[in-house]
C-alpha positions in Angstrom: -18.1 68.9 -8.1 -20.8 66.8 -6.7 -18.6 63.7 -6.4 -15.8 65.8 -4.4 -18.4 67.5 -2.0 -19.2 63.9 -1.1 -15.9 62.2 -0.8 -15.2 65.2 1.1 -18.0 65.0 3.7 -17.4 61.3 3.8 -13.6 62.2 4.5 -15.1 64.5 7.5 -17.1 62.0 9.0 -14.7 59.4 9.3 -12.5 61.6 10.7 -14.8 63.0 13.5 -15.7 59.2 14.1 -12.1 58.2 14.8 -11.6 61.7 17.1 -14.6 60.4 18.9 -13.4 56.5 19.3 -10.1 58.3 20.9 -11.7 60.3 23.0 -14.1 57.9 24.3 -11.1 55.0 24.8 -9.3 58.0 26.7 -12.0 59.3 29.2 -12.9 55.8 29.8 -10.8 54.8 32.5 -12.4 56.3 36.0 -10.1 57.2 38.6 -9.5 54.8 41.4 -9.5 52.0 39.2 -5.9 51.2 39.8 -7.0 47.6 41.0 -10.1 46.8 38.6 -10.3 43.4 37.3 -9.7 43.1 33.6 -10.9 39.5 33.0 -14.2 38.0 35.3 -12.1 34.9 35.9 -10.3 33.6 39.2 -6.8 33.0 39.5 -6.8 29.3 38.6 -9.2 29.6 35.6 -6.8 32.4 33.9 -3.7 30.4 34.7 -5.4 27.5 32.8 -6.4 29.6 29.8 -3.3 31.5 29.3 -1.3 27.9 29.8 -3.9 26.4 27.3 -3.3 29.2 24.6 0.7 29.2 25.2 0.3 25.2 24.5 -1.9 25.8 21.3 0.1 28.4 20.2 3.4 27.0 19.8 2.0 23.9 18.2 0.8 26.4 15.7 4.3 28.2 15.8 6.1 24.8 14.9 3.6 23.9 12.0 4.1 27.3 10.3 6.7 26.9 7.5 6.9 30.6 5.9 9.6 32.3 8.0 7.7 35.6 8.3 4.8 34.1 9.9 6.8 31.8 11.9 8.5 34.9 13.4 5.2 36.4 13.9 3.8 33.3 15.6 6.9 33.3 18.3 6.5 36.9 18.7 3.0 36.6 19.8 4.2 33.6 22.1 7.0 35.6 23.8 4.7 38.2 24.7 2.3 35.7 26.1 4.7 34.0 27.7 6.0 37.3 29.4 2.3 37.8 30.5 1.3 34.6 32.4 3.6 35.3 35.0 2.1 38.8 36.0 -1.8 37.2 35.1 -1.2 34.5 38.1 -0.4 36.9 40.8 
């Protein structure tokens, strides 16, 4: 009885703390922010970080030999890859 009270409140808890970590990531954004700057680097300084991870990452890609994580690996680089065009503008 004791045990099941517990696990229960526990149960409770967590899921108050998730309903709070939403709500929190949702009223986060402030209005007017359309333009905010997600990283505090310029231009160049992204360009060269996001070319720098696209280089490390497909020399990790081609030195994975299980297909599943090879798959995994390109994924991530597509998405990258898709991304460093929109981060240099």
């Amino acid at each position: 009885m004791i045990r099941r009270t517990i696990v229960s409140l526990v149960a409770v808890a967590g899921l108050v703390a998730a309903a709070s970590a939403v709500i929190q990531r949702r009223g986060s954004g402030r209005l007017g922010d359309d333009h905010a700057v997600q990283w505090p680097f310029d231009a160049g300084e992204l360009r060269s970080l996001m070319s720098r991870v696209i280089t490390e990452q497909r020399e990790r890609t081609d030195a994975i030999e299980d297909p599943a994580g090879r798959a995994r690996a390109q994924s991530f680089l597509d998405y990258y890859e898709r991304r460093r065009p929109a981060a240099a503008s």
